[in-house]
TINULO-168898 format. One record per atom (N, C-alpha, C): chain; atom name; x, y, z. Coordinates in steps of 0.1 Angstrom, whole numbers, plus 2048, in hexadecimal, padded with zeros to 3 digits. Each point is the difference from the previous one (the first is absolute). Example, Ala and Ser with C-alpha at 12.3 -4.5 7.8 and 13.67 -1.06 7.14 Angstrom:
2
PT mol atom east north  up
PT   A    N  884   7C7 84E
PT   A   CA  7F7   80C 800
PT   A    C  809   80C 800
PT   A    N  7FC   80B 7F9
PT   A   CA  809   80B 800
PT   A    C  7F8   80B 808
***
This chain:
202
PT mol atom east north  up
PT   A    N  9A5   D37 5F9
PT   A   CA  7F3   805 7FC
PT   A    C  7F6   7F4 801
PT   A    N  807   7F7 7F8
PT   A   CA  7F1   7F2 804
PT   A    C  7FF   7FD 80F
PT   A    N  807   804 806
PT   A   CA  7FF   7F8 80F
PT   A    C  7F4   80D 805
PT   A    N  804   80C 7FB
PT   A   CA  7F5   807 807
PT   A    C  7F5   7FF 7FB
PT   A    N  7FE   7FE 7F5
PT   A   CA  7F9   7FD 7F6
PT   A    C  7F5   7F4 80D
PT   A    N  808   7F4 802
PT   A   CA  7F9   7F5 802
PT   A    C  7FB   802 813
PT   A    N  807   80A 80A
PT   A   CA  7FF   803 80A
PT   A    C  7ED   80C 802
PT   A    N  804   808 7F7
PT   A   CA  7F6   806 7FF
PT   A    C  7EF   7F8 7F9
PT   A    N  805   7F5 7F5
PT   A   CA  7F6   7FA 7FF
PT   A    C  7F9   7FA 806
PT   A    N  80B   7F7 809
PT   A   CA  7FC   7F5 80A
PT   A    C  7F3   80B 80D
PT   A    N  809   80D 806
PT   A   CA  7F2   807 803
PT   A    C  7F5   800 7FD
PT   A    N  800   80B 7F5
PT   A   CA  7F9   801 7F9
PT   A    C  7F4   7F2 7FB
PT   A    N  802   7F3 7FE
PT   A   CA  7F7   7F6 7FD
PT   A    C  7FB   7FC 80C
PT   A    N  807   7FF 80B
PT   A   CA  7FB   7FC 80F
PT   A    C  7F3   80C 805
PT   A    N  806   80D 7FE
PT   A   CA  7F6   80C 804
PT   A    C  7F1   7FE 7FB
PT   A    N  7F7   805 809
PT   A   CA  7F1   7FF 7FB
PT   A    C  801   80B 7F3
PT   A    N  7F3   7FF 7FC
PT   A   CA  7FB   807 7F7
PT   A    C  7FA   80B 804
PT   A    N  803   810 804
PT   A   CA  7FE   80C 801
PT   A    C  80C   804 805
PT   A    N  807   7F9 802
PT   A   CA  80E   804 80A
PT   A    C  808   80E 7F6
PT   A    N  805   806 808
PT   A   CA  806   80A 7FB
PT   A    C  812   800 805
PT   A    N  80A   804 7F6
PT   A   CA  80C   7FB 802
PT   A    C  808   812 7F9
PT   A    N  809   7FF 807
PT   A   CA  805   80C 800
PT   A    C  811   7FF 7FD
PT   A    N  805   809 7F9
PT   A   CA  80E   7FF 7FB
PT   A    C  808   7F7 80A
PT   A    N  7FE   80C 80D
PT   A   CA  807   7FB 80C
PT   A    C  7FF   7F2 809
PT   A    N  7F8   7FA 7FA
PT   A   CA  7FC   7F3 808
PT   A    C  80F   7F5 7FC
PT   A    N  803   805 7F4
PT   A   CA  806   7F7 7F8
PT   A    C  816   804 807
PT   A    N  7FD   80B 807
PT   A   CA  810   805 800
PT   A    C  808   7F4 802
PT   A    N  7F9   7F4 806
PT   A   CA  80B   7F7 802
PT   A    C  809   7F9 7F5
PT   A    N  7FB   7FE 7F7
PT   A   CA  7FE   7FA 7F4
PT   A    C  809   805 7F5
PT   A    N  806   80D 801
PT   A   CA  808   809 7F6
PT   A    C  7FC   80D 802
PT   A    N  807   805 7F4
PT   A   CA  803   810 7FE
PT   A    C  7ED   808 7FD
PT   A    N  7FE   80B 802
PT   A   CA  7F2   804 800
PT   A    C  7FB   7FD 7ED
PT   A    N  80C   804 7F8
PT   A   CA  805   7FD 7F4
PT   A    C  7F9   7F3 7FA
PT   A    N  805   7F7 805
PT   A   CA  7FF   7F5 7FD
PT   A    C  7F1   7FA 805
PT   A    N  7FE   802 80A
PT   A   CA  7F1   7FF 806
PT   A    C  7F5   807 7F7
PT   A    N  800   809 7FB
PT   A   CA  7FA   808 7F6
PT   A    C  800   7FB 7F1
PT   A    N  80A   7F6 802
PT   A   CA  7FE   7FA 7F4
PT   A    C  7FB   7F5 7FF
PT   A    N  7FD   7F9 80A
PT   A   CA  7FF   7F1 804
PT   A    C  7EF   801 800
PT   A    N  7FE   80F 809
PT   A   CA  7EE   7FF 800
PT   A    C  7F9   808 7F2
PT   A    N  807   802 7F7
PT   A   CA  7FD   809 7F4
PT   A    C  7FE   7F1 7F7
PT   A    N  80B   7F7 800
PT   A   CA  7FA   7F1 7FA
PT   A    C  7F3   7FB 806
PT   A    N  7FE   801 80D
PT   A   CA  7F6   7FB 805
PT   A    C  7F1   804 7F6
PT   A    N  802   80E 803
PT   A   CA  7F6   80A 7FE
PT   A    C  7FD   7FD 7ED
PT   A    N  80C   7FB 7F9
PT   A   CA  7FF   7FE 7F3
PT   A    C  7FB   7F0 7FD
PT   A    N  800   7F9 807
PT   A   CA  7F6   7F4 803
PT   A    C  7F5   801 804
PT   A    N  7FA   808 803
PT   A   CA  7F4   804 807
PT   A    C  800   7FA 80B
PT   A    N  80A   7FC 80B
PT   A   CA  7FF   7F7 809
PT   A    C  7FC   80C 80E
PT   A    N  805   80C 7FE
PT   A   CA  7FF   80C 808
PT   A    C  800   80E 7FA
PT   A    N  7F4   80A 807
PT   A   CA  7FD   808 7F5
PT   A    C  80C   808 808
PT   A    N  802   812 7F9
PT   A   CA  802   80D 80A
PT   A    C  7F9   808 7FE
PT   A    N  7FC   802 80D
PT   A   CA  7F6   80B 807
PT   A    C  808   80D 7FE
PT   A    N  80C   804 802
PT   A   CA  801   809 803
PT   A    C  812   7FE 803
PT   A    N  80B   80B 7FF
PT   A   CA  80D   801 801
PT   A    C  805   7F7 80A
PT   A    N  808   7F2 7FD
PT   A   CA  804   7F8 80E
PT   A    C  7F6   7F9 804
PT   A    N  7F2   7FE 7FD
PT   A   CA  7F1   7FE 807
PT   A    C  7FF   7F3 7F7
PT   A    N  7FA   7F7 804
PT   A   CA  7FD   7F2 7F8
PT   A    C  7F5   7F8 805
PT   A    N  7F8   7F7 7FD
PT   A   CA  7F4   7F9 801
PT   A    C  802   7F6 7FB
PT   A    N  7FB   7F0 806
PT   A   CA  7FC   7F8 7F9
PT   A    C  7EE   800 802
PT   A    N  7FF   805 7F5
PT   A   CA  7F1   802 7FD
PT   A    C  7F8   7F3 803
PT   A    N  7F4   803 805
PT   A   CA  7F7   7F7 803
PT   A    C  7F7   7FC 7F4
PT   A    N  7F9   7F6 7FE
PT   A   CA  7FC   7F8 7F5
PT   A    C  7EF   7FF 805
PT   A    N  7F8   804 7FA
PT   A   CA  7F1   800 800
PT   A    C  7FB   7FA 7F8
PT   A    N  7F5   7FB 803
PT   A   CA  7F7   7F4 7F5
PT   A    C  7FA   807 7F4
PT   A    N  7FB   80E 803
PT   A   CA  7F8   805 7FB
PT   A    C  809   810 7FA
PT   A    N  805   804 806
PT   A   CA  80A   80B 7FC
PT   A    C  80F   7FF 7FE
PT   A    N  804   7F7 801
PT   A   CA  80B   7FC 7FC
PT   A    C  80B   807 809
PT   A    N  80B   806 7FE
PT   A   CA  80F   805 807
PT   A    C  7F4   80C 807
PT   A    N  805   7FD 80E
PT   A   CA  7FE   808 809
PT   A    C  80C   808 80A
PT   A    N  801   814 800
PT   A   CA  80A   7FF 808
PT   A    C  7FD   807 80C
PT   A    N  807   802 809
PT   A   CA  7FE   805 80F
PT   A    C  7FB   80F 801
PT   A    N  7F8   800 805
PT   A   CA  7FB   80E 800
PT   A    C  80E   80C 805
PT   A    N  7FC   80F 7FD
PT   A   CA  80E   808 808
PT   A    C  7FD   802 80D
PT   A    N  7F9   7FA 808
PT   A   CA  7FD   800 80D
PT   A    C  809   7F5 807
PT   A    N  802   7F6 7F8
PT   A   CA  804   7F1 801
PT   A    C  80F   804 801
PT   A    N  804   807 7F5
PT   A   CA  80D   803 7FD
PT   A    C  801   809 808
PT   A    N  801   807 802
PT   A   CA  804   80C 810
PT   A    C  800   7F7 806
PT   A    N  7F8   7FB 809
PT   A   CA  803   7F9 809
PT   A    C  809   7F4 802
PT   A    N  802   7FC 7F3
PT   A   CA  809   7F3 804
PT   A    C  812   808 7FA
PT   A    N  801   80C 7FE
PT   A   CA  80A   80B 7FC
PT   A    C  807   801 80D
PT   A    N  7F1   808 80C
PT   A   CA  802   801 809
PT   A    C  807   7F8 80F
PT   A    N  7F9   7F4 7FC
PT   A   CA  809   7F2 807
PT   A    C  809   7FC 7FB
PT   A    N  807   803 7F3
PT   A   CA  80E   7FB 7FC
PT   A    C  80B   807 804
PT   A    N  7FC   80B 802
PT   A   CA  80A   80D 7FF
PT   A    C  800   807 80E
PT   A    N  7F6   7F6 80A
PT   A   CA  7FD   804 80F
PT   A    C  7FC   80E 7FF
PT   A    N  7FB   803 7FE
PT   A   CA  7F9   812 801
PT   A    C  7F1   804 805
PT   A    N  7FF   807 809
PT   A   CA  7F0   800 7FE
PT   A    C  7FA   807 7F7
PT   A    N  7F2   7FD 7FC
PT   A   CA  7FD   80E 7F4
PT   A    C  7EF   804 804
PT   A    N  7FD   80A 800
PT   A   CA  7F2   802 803
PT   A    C  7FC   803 7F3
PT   A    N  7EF   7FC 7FD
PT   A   CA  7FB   80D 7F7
PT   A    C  7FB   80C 801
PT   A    N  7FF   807 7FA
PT   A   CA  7FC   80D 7FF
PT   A    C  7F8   80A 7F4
PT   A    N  801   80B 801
PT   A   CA  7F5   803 7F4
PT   A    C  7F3   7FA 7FC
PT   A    N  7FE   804 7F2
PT   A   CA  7F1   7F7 7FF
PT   A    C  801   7F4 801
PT   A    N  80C   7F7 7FE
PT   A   CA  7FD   7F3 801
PT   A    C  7FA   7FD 811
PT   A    N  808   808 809
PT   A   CA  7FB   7FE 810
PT   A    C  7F1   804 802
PT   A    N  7FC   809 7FC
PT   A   CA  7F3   800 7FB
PT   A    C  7F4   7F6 7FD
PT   A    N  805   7F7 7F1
PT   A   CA  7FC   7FB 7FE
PT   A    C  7FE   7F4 80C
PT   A    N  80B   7FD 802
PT   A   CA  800   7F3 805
PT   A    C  7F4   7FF 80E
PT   A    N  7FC   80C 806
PT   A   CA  7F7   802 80A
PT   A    C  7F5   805 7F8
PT   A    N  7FE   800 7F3
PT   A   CA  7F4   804 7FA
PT   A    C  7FB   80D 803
PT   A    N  806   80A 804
PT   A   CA  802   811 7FE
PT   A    C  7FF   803 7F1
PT   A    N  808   7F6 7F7
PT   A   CA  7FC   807 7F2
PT   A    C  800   7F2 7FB
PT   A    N  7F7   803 7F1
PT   A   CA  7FB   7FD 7F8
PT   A    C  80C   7FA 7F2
PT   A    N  80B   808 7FE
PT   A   CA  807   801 7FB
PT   A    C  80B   7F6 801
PT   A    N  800   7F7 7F4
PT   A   CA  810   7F7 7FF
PT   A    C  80B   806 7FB
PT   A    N  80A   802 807
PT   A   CA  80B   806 800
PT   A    C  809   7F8 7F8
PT   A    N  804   804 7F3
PT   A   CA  809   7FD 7F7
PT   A    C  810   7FF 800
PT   A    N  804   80A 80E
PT   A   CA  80E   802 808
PT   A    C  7F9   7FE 80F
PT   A    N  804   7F3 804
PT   A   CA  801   7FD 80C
PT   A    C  80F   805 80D
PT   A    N  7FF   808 804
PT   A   CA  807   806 80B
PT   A    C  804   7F9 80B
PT   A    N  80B   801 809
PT   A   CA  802   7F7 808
PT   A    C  80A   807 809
PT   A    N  7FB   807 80D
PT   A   CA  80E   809 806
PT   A    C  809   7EE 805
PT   A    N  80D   804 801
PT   A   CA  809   7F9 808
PT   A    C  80D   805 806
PT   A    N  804   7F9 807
PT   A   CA  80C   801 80B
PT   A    C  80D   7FE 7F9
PT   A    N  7FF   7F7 7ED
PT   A   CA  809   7FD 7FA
PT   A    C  802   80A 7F6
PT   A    N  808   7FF 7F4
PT   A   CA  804   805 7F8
PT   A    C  7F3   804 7F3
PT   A    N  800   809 7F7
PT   A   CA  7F9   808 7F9
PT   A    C  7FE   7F3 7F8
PT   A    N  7F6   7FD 7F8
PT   A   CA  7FF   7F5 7F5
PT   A    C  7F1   803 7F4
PT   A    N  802   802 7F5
PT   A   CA  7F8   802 7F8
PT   A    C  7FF   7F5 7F1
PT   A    N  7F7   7F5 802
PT   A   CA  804   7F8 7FB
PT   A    C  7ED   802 7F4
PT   A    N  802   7FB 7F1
PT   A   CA  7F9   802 7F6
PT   A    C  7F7   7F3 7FE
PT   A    N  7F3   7FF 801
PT   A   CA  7FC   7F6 7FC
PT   A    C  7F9   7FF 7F8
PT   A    N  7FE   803 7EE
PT   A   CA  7F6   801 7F7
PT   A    C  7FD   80E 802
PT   A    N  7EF   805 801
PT   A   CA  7FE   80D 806
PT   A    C  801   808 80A
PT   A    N  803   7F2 80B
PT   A   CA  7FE   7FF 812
PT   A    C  811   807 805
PT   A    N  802   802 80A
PT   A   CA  80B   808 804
PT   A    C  7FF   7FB 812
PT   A    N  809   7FC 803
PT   A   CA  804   7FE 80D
PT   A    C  80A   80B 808
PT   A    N  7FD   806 80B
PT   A   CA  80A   807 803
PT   A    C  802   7FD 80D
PT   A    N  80F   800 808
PT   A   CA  802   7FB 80E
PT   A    C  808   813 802
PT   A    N  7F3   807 808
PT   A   CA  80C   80D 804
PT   A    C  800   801 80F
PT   A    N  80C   801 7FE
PT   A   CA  80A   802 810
PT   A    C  7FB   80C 80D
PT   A    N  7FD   7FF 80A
PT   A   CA  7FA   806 809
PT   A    C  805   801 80C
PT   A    N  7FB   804 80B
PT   A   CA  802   7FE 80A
PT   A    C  7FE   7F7 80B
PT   A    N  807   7FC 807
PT   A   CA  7FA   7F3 80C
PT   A    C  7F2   803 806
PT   A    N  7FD   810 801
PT   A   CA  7F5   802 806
PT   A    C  7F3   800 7FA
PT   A    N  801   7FF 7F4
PT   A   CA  7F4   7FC 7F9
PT   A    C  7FC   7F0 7FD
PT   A    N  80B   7FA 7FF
PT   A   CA  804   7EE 802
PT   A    C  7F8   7FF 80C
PT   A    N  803   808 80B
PT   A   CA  7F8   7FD 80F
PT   A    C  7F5   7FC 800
PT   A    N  7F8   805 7F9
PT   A   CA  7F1   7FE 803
PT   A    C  7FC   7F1 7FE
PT   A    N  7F3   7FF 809
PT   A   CA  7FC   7F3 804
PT   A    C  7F5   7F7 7FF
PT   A    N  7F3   80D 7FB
PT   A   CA  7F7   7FE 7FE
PT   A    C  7FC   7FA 7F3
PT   A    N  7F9   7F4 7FF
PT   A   CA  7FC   7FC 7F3
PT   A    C  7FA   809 7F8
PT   A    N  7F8   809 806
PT   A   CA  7F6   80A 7F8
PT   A    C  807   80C 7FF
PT   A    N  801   803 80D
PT   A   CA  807   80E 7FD
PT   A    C  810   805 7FF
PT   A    N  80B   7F3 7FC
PT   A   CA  809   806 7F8
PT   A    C  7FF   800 7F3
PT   A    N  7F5   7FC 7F7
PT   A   CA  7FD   800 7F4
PT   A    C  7F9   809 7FE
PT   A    N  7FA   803 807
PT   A   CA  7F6   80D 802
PT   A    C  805   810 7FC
PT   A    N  80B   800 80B
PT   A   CA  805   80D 807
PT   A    C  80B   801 7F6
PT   A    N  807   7F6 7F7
PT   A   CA  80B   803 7F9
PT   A    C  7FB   804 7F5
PT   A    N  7F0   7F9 7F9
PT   A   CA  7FA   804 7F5
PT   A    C  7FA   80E 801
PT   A    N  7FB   805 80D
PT   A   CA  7FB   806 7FD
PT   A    C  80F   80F 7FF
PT   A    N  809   7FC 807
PT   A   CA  80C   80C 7FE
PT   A    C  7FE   80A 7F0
PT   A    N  7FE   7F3 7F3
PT   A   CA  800   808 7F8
PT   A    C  7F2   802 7F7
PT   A    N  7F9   807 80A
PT   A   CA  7EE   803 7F8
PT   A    C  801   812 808
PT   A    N  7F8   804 7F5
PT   A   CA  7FA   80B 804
PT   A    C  7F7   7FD 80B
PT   A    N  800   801 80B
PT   A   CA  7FA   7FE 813
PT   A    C  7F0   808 7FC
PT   A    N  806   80D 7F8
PT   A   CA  7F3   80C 801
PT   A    C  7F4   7F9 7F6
PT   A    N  805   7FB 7F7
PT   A   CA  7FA   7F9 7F1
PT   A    C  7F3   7F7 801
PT   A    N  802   7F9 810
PT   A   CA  7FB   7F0 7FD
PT   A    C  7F3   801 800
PT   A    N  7F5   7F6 7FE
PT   A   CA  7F7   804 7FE
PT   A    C  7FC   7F8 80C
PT   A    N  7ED   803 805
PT   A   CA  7FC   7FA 80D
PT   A    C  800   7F5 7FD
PT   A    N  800   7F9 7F6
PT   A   CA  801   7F1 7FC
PT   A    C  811   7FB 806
PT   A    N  808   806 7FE
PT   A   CA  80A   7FB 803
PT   A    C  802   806 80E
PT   A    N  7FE   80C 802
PT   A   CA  802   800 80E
PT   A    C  7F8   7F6 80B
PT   A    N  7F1   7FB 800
PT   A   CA  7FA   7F1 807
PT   A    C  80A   7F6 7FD
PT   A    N  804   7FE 7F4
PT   A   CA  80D   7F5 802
PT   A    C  806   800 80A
PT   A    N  808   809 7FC
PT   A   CA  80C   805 80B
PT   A    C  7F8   7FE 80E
PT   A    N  7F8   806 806
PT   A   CA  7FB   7FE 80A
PT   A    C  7FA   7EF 808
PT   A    N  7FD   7F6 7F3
PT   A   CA  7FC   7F6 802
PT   A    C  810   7F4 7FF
PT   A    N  809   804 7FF
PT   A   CA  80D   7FC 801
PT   A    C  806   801 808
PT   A    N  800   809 803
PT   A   CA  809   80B 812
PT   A    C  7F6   7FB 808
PT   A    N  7F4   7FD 802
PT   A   CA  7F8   7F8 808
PT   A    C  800   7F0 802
PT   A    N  809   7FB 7F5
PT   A   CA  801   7F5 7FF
PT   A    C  809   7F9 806
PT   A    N  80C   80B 7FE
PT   A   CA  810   7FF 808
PT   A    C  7FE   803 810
PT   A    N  80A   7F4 805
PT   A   CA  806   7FF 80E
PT   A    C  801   80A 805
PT   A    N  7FA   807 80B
PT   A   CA  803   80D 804
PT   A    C  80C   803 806
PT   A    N  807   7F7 801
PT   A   CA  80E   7FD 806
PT   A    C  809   806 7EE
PT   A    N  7FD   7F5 7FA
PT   A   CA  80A   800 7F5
PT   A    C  7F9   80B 7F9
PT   A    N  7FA   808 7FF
PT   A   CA  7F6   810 7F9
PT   A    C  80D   80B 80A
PT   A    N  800   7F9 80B
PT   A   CA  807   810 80C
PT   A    C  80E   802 7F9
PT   A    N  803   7F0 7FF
PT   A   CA  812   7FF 7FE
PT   A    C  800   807 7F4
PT   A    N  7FA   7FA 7F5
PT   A   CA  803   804 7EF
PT   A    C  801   80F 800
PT   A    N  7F3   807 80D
PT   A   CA  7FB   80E 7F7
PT   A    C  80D   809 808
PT   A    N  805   7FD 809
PT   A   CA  80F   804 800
PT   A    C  80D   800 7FB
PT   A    N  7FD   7F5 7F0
PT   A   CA  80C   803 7F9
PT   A    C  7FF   808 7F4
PT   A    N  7F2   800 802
PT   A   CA  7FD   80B 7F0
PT   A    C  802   810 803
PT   A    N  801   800 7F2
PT   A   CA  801   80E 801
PT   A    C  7F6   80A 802
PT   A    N  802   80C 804
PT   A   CA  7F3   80C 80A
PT   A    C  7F7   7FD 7F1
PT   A    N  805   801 7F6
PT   A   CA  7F4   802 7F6
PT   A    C  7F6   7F8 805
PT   A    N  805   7F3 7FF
PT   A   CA  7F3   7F2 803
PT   A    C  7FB   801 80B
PT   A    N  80A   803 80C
PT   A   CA  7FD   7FD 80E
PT   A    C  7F3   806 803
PT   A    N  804   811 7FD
PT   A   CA  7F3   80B 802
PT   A    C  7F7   7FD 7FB
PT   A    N  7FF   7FA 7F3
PT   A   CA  7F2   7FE 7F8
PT   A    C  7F9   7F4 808
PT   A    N  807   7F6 803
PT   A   CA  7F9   7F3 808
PT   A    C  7FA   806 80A
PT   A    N  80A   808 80A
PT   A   CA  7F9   802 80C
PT   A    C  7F4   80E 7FD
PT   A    N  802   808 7FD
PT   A   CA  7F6   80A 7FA
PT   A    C  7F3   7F8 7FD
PT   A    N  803   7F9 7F4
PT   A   CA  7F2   7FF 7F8
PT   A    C  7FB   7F0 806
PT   A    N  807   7FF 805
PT   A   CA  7FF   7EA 805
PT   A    C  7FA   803 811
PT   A    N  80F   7FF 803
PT   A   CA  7FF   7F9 810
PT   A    C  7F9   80B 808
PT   A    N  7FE   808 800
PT   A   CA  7FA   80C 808
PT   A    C  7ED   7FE 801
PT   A    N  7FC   7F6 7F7
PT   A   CA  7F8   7FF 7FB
PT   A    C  7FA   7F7 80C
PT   A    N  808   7FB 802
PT   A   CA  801   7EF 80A
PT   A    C  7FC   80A 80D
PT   A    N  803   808 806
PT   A   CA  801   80A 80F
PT   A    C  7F3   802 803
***
């Protein structure tokens, strides 16, 4: 136990400050068991907080705000490179992120190619759900955030405020990477884009 103890430290003190460290980083070192206990001392030093089940931080240190930790943006992403997986967003967070909505999303969504994962953070809620390759496909900066957010809105609902969005977005996107995407969506989106959008363009 001290050796893992001192293997995982020695990491751990070399690593920057925001770095995120995960059960599995450690498999070389011992049993999952024992690693779990090595970073639970950590975490009782305050040397490393937990974010979340297996999930770990060495928090960053601010002059003025003191312990800082990685946003859930930060954490998906750096989940997603450990574990090799792709993940997109989706829902209102995909929304948000192109400024379609107004709304900070308290469960951030994430389709992927990997395994189901719902991990708790305080109020915030991270979810990685499993999909298809053909939704992974899309290419466009705009419009796979677009087209996946808008899958789950009432289409009939929107108001002319958000339908100009929409239209000042899909005008914004690559007409190459707009052709490819609007082929992987489904007829709901597809017909609404080309109906109320692109027909507009003729």
């Amino acid at each position: 136990m001290e050796s893992i103890n001192k293997q995982i430290g020695k990491i751990i003190q070399q690593s920057k400050e925001g770095e995120i460290f995960l059960t599995s980083d450690f498999k070389d070192f011992g049993t999952t068991t024992a690693i779990r206990k090595s970073l639970s001392r950590f975490v009782e030093l305050g040397i490393i907080d937990r974010m979340g089940k297996g999930i770990y931080v060495k928090p960053k240190q601010h002059k003025l705000f003191g312990k800082t930790l990685p946003s859930l943006e930060d954490v998906a992403l750096i989940l997603a490179k450990k574990e090799h997986v792709k993940i997109m967003p989706t829902g209102q967070y995909a929304l948000n992120k192109i400024g379609l909505s107004n709304q900070v999303p308290t469960k951030l969504i994430f389709l992927t190619n990997g395994t189901f994962k719902k991990i708790q953070f305080g109020k915030s809620e991270l979810i990685f759900r499993p999909t298809t390759s053909k939704k992974l496909a899309m290419i466009g900066e705009i419009t796979s955030l677009l087209f996946l957010g808008l899958e789950e809105l009432d289409l009939e609902k929107l108001t002319s405020t958000e339908n100009e969005k929409i239209k000042t977005l899909i005008e914004k996107e690559d007409p190459e990477k707009l052709k490819h995407d609007l082929r992987l969506t489904p007829s709901k989106v597809s017909d609404f884009v080309n109906k109320s959008f692109l027909n507009r363009k003729q």
